[in-house]
C-alpha positions as CSV (number, residue, x, y, z in Angstrom):
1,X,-57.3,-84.1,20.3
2,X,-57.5,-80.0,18.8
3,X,-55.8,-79.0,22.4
4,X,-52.8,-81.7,21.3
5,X,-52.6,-80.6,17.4
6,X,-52.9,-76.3,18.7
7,X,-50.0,-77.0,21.0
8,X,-48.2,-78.7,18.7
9,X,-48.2,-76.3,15.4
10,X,-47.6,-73.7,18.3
11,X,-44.1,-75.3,20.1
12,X,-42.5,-76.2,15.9
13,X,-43.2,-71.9,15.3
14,X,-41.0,-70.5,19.1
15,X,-38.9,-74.0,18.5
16,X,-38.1,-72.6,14.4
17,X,-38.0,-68.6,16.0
18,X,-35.8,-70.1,19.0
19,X,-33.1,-71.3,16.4
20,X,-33.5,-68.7,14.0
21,X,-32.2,-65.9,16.9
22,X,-30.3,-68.1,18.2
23,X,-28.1,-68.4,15.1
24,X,-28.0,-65.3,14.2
25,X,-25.0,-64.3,16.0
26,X,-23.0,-66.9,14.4
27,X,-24.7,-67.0,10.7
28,X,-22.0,-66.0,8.3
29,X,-24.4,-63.2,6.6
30,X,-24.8,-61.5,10.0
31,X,-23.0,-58.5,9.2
32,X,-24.7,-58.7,5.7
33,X,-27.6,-56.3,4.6
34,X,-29.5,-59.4,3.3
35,X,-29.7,-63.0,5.6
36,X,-30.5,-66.0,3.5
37,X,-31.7,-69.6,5.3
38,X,-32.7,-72.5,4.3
39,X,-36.4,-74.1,6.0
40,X,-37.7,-77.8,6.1
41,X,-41.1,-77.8,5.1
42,X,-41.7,-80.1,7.8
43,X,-41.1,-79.1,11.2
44,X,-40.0,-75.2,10.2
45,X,-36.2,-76.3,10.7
46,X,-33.9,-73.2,9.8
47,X,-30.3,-73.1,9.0
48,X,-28.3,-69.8,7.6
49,X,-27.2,-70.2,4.6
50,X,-25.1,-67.9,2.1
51,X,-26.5,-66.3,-1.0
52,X,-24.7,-69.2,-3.2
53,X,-26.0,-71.9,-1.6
54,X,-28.9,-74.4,-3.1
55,X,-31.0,-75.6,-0.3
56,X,-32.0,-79.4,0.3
57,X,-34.7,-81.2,-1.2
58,X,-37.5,-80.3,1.5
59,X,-36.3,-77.0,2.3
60,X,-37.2,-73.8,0.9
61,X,-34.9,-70.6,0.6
62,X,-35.7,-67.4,2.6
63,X,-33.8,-64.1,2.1
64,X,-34.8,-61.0,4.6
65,X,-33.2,-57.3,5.0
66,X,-31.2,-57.0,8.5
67,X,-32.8,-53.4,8.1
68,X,-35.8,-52.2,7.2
69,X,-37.0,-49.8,4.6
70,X,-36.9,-46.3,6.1
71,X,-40.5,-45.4,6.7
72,X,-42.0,-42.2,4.9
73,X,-41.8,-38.8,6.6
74,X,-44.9,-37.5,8.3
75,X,-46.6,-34.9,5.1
76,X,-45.3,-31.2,5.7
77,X,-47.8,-28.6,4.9
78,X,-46.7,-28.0,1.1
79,X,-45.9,-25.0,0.1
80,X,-47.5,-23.1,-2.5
81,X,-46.5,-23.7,-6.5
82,X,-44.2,-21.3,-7.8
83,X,-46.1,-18.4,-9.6
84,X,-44.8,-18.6,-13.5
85,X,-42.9,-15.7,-14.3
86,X,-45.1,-12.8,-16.0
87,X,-44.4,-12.3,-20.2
88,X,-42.3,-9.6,-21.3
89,X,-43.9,-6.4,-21.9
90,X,-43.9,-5.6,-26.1
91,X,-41.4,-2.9,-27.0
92,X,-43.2,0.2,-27.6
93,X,-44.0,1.8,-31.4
94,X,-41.0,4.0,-32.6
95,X,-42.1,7.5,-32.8
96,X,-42.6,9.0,-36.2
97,X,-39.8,11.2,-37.2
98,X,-40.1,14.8,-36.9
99,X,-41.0,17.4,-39.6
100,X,-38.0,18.6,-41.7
101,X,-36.9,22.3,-40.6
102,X,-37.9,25.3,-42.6
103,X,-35.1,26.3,-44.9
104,X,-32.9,29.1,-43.1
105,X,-33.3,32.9,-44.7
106,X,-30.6,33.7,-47.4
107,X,-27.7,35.7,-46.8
108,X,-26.1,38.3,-48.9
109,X,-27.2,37.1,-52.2
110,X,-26.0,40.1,-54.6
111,X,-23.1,43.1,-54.6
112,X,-23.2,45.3,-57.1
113,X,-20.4,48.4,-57.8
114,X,-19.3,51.3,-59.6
115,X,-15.9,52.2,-59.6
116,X,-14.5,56.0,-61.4
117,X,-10.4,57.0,-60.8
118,X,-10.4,59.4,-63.9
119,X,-10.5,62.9,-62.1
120,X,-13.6,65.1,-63.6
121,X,-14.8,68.5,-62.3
122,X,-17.9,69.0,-60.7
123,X,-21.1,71.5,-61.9
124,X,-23.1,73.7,-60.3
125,X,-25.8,71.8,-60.7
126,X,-26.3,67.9,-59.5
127,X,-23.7,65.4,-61.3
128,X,-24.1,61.2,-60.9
129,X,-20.2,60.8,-60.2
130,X,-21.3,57.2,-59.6
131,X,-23.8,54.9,-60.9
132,X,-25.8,51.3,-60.5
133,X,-27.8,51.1,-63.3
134,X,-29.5,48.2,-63.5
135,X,-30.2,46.9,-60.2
136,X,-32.1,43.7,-59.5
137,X,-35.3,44.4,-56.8
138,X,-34.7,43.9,-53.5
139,X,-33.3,45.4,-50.0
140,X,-29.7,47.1,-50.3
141,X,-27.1,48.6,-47.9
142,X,-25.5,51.4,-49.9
143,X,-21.9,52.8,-49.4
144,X,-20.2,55.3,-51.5
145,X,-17.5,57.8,-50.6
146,X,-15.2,60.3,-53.5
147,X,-12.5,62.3,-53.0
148,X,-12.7,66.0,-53.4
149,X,-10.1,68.7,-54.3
150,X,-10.6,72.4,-54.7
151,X,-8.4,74.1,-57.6
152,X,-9.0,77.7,-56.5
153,X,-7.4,80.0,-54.4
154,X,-11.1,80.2,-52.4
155,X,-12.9,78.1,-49.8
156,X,-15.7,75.9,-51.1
157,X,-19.1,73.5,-50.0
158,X,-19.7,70.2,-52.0
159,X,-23.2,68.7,-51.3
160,X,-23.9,65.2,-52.2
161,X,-26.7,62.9,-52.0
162,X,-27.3,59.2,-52.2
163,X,-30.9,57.4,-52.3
164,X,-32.3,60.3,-50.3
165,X,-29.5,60.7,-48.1
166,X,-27.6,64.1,-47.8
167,X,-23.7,65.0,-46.8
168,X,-22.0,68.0,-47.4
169,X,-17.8,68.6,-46.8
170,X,-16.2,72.0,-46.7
171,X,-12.8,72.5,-48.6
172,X,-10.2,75.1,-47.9
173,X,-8.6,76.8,-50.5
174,X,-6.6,74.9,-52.9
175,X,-7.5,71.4,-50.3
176,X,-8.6,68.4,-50.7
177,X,-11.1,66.1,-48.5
178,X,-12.9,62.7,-49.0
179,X,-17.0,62.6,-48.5
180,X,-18.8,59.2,-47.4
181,X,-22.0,58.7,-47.7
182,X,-24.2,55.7,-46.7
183,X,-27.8,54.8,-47.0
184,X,-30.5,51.8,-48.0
185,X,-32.6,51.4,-50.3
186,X,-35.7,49.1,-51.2
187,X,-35.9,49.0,-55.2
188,X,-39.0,47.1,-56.2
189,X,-38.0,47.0,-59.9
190,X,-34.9,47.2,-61.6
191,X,-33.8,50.7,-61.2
192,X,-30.4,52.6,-61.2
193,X,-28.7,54.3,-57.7
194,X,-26.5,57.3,-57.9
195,X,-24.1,59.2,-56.2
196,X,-25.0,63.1,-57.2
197,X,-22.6,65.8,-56.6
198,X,-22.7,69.6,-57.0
199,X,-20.1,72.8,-55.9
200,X,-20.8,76.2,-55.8
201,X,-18.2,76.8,-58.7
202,X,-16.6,74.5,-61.6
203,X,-13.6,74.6,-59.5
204,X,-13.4,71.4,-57.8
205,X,-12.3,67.8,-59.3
206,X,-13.5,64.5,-58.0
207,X,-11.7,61.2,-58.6
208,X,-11.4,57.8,-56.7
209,X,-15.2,57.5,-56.7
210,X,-17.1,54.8,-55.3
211,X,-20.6,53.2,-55.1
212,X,-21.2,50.0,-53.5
213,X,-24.8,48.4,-53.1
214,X,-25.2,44.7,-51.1
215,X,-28.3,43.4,-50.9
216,X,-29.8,41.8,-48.1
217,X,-32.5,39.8,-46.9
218,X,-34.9,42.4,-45.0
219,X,-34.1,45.9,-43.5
220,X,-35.4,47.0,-40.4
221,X,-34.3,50.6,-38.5
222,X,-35.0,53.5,-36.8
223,X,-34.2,57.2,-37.4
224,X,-34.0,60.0,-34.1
């Protein structure tokens, strides 16, 4: 009797298989991606079926892929995580602004001068043709220059001097030259500069005189 109900249970499953692969050549959803069929609950009876259609009392609806799901890939060896991208470095400190430049020196800063036209005669003795009197303290560059005629009927020497300085001109009788002089000078206190003449005789008339000082900011020489 189990040998009977094992063969039984065993020819209704390759009977419902036999029909089911049988009809699958001519089942409308062949060509579909999903097969639908309807199965008697007794005796595992198939017939293919569209999506639409109700099955009969005593069947039951089945519905199956005609392919399968595509299995996973075999794991690769994964590859590292990105690294995350490094922060910005911070701007640096502005540097401090630099120190304000000294002051340049001063230029010129004063001219002083002493102009005579009126024609005079000279003395024997020393005679300021030309004078600064008042001038402020500090280092000057003097110039000063006069023109000389001789009124008699002889040769003669004039010898000047300015701030130290010494020129002399020689005039021919009844001639005339002009005598330059030019010096420095350092006054530490208001004090007066001079141009100082003498002849041998009265005899010879200066005019056109002139005395310039300009100061400066520092004086530096030598003398050979």
């Amino acid at each position: 009797m189990p040998t009977r109900t094992k063969r039984s249970a065993l020819t209704a499953v390759l009977s419902t298989s036999t029909l089911l692969l049988s009809g699958l050549a001519a089942a409308p959803q062949a060509g579909a991606a999903t097969l639908y069929a309807c199965v008697k609950k007794k005796g595992g009876t198939a017939r293919f079926v569209s999506a639409r259609t109700n099955c009969r009392r005593g069947e039951t609806k089945l519905s199956w892929n005609t392919q399968g799901v595509p299995g996973r890939n075999g794991s690769n060896g994964k590859n590292g995580a990105a690294g995350k991208n490094g922060t910005n470095g911070k701007n640096g400190a502005d540097g401090k602004a630099g120190a304000n430049g000294a002051n340049g020196a001063n230029g010129v800063s004063a001219g002083i001068g002493d102009f005579s036209d009126s024609p005079f005669e000279l003395t024997t003795t020393k005679l300021a043709i030309a004078t600064l009197p008042s001038v402020p303290p500090g280092s000057y560059i003097l110039l000063a220059k006069a023109q000389l005629e001789n009124t008699k009927s002889a040769g003669e020497v004039v010898h000047c001097s300015l701030a130290g300085d010494e020129a002399s001109v020689g005039l021919v009788a009844e001639g005339a030259a002009t005598i330059s002089l030019t010096s420095v000078s350092v006054s530490p206190l208001t004090a007066s500069i001079s141009l100082e003449c003498n002849a041998a005789t009265a005899e010879v008339k200066v005019s056109f005189a002139r005395l310039v000082a300009i100061q400066v900011q520092t004086l530096s020489g030598t003398r050979s």
